[in-house]
N, C-alpha and C positions, 0 to 999 in steps of 0.2 A: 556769514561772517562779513563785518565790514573792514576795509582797506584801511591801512593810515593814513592815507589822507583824506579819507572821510572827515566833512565839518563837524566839528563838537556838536553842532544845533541838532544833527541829525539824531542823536542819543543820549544827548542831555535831558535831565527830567524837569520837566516845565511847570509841573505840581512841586513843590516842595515846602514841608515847614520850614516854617523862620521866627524868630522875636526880637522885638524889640529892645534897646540895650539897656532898657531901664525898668526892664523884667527880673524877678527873682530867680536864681538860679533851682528851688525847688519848682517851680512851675517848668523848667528846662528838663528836670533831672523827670519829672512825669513824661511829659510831653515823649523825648527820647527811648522812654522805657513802652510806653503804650505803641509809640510809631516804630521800636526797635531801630532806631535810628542813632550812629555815633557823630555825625558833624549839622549842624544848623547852621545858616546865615544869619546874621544880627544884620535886620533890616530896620533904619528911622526915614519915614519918610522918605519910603521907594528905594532908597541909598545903601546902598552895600558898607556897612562901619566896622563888618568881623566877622568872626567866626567863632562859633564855641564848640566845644567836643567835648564828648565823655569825660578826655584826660584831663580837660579842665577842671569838669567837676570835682574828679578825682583831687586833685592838688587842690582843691580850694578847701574841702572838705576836711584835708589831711586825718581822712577816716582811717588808716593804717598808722601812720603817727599818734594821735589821742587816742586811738582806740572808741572810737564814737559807737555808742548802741544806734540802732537804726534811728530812734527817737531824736538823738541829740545831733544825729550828721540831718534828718529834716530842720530842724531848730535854725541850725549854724547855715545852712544852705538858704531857708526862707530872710536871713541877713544879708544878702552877700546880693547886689544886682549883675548882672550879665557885662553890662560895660568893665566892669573888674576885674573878669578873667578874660574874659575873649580876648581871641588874635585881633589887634587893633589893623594889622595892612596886612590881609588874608592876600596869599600868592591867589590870582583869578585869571579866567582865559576871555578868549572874545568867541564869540560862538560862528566866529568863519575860520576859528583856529584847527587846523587835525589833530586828525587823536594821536597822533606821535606826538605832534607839540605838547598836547596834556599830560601825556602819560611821561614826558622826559622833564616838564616840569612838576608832575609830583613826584620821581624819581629824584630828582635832583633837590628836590627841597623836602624829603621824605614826607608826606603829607597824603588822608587819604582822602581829600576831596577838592575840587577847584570849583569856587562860584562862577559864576558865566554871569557876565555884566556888559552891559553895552557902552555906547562912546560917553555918555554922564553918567559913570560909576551906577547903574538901573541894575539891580538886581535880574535876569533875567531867568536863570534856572541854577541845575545843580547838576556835575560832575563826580562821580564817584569810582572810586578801585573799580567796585561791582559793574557799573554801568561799564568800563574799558573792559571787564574780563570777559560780561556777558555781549559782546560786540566781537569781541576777537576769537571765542571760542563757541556761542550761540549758535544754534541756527535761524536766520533768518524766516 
């Protein structure tokens, strides 16, 4: 188990997908589904510009609103680029931050993931619920 004051760098994921914001949201909504993944970084040029998450898709899609057959929520989703829905100023930590500081700021801004960026907005990794649960309850 680590401490809370263990640095984020320590158990941040350093691999992570991302895209670009001038990507289609069907190429996200794959991506997401293959990687089982709910939040991505909208990386341009190194640069941390967002975040997109599943619930985006979701509202973008408004597939329970129109009632879209699978067919037509792809259609409306291959429309629609990622700068459109994504969180434009994603809440992000510094990667000498503790895991209390992460874990009180995705508490406090209900959110289940923090980018990790360095001192020029650098994308550097990715913070998740999972990553704090599996640190604080893990065994080493």
């Amino acid at each position: 188990m680590k401490k809370p004051d263990t640095a984020v760098d320590a158990i941040m994921q350093r691999e992570f997908a991302s895209v670009r914001s001038d990507e289609r949201l069907d190429f996200v909504d794959d991506v997401m589904a293959l990687g089982r993944v709910r939040h991505m970084p909208v990386v341009d040029d190194g640069q941390l510009v967002g975040v997109v998450t599943q619930r985006d898709l979701l509202a973008a899609s408004l597939s329970r609103a129109l009632d879209f057959d699978a067919q037509e929520r792809r259609t409306f989703l291959r429309s629609v680029n990622v700068g459109e829905v994504m969180s434009k100023k994603p809440i992000t930590v510094r990667p000498d931050a503790t895991l209390r500081e992460a874990a009180q700021l995705m508490l406090r801004h209900k959110i289940g993931c923090l980018p990790v960026v360095g001192a020029r907005g650098e994308a550097l990794g990715l913070l998740t619920e999972t990553d704090l649960l599996r640190a604080a309850y893990a065994e080493d």
